[in-house]
C-alpha positions, -999 to 999 in steps of 0.1 A, spaced: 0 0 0 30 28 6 49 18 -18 15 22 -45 9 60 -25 50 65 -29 50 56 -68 13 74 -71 29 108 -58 58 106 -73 40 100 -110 13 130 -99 51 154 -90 64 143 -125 33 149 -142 31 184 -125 65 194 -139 56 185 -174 24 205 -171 42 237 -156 74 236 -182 43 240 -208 43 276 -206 36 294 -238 74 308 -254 80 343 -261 72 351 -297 44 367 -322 8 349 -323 -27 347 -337 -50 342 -313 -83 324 -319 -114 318 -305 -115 285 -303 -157 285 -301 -165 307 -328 -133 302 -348 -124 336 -349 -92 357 -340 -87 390 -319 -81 422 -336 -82 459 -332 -94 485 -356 -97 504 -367 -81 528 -346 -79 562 -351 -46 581 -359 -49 609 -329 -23 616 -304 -27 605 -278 -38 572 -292 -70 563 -274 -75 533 -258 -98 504 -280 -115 475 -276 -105 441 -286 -127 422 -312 -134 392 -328 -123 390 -371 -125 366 -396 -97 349 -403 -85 367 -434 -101 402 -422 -69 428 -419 -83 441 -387 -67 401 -372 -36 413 -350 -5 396 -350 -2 394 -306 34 395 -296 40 373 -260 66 380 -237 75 365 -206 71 382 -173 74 377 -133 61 341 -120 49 328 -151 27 355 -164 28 372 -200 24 405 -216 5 406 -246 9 434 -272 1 445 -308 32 435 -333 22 449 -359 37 486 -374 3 501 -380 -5 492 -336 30 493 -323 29 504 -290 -8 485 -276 -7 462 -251 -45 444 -241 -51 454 -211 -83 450 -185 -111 483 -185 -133 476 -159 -148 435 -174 -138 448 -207 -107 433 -227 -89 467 -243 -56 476 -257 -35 507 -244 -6 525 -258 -8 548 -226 -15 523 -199 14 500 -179 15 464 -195 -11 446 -179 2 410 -169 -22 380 -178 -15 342 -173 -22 318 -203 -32 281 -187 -36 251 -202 -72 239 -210 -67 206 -222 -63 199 -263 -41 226 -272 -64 251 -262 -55 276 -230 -78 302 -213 -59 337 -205 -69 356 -173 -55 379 -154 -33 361 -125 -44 350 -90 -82 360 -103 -110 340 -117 -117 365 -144 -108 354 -174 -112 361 -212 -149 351 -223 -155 355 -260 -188 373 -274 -191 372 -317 -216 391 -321 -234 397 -355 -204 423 -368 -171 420 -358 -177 452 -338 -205 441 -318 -187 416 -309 -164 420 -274 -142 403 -253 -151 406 -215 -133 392 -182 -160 372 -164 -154 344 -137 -141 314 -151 -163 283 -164 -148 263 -188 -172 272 -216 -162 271 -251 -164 309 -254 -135 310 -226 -111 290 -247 -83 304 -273 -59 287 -293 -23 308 -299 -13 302 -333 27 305 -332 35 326 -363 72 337 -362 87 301 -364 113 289 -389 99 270 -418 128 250 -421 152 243 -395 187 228 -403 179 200 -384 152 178 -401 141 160 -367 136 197 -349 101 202 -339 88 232 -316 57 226 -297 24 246 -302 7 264 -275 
């Protein structure tokens, strides 16, 4: 009986250390919404200075409002996300009141990205059940992206589509996990 409780907890400590080395890498993402298939965005944002905060939304695939999210790593596991492309240099998403924004005049916000199972991870803000919760809508610009207490619903699961990876890597057996 101790020795099945020793080898149980020492499986359940292993498996714990593979689950926290899967941290999402630093590096430039799509993200998508893995209920509705679609992908966060901004836009369009007006040229004024100084740039005014706007709302995240959910874009077709193909629609040039998609943003390319760069990830970076910060203090105890958690991320800042920010805009990587030219034309949005400078935005970070960022939390306005239960509403998911992006900022070029606010601090980085920092936002832990977990692992819900099946290659798909939820994003909240650390220590705090709020997490992203996705809302189409019938335009991309009804739609919204609001922090709400987690559930595991669909609408509260995102995939991170690595986009800045080689294509071909000088060794043919290389192969660099997806988020």
């Amino acid at each position: 009986m101790l020795k099945s409780a020793t080898s149980f907890l020492a499986l359940s400590l292993i498996a714990l250390q593979v689950v926290v080395a899967q941290t999402i890498q630093n590096g430039i993402y799509l993200i998508q919404d893995t209920d509705s298939g679609k992908f966060l965005g901004i836009g369009p944002t007006p040229l004024v200075y100084p740039p005014i905060d706007t709302p995240v939304h959910l874009f077709n695939e193909r629609d040039h409002f998609v943003e390319h999210w760069r990830v970076e790593q910060a203090e105890d596991g958690a991320v800042i996300i920010s805009a990587a492309r030219d034309s949005a240099r400078g935005y970070k998403i960022v939390s306005k009141g239960n509403y998911v924004f992006v900022s070029a005049q606010k601090e980085p916000e920092l936002w832990a990205v977990e692992s819900a199972g099946q290659g798909e991870v939820q994003v909240k803000l650390p220590f705090n059940d709020k997490v992203f919760t996705s809302y189409p809508g019938s335009s991309p610009f009804d739609s919204k992206i609001l922090l709400e207490p987690a559930q595991g619903s669909r609408n509260q699961r995102y995939r991170f589509v690595r986009l800045d990876r080689e294509l071909y890597h000088g060794n043919r057996f290389y192969n660099q996990e997806s988020c």
